[in-house]
C-alpha positions in Angstrom: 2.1 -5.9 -16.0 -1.7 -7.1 -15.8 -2.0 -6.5 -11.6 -1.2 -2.8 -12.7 -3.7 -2.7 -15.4 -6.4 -4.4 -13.3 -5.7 -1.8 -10.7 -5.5 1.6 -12.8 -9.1 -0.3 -13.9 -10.6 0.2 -10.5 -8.8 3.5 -9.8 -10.3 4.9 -13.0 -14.3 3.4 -11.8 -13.3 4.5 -8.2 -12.8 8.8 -10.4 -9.1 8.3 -9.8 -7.0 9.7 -13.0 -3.8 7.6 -11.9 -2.4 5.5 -8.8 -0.4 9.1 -8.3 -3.7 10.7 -7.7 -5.0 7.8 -5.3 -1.6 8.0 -3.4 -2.3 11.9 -2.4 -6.0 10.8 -1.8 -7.8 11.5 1.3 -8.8 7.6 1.0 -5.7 6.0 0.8 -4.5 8.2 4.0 -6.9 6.6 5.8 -6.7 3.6 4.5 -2.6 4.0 5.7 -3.1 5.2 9.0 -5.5 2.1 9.6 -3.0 -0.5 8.7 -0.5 1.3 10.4 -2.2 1.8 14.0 -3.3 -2.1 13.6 0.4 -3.3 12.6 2.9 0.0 13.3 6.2 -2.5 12.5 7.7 -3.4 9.2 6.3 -6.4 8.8 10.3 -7.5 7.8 12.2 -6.2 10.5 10.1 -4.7 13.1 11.3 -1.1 12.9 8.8 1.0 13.9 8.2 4.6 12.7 11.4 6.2 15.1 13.7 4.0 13.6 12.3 3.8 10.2 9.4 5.7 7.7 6.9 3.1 7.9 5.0 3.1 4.3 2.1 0.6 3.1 2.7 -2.0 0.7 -0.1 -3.4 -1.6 0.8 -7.0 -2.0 -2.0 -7.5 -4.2 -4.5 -5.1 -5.7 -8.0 -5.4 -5.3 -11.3 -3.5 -4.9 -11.6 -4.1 -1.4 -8.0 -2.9 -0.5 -8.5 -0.2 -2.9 -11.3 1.3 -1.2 -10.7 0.4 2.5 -13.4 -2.1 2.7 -10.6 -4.8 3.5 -6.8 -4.1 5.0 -6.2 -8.0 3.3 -3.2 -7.9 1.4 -1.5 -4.2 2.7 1.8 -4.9 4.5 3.5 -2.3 6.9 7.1 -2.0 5.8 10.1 0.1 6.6 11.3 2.3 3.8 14.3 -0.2 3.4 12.3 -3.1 2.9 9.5 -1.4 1.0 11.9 -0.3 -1.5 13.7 -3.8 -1.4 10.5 -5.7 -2.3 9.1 -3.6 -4.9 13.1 -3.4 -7.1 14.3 -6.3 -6.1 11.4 -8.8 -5.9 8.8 -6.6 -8.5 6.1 -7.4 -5.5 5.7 -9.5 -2.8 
């Protein structure tokens, strides 16, 4: 898919080898436990983190999401829903 080669493009600029490497970043942790203290719920079902493992969804990739400069396009979700939206609907 192009949205995944666009973002492995900025990972690679930003010294990331892979999206695996950027996932176990010390960026991306921060960049999750901002969106997650701004909107703690799943943004599906409102589950919250003692009812659910809250993850962070990229709805789009960008630069700005990327690197933390903007939360635009992240989406707190429940394990559930995160794993429903990325098989079943490839994205959100």
């Amino acid at each position: 898919m192009e949205e995944y080669t666009e973002r492995n493009d900025i990972l690679l600029e930003l010294g990331f080898k892979d999206y695996k490497a950027y996932g176990r970043s010390e960026l991306w942790k921060s960049i999750r436990e901002r969106k997650r203290a701004i909107n703690p719920n799943c943004f599906v079902c409102e589950r919250g983190d003692t009812e659910a493992k809250i993850q962070i969804h990229h709805g789009k990739y960008h630069e700005s999401n990327l690197t933390g400069k903007s939360l635009d396009d992240l989406y707190t979700l429940c394990a559930f829903h995160h794993r429903w939206i990325e098989i079943t609907k490839g994205g959100y």
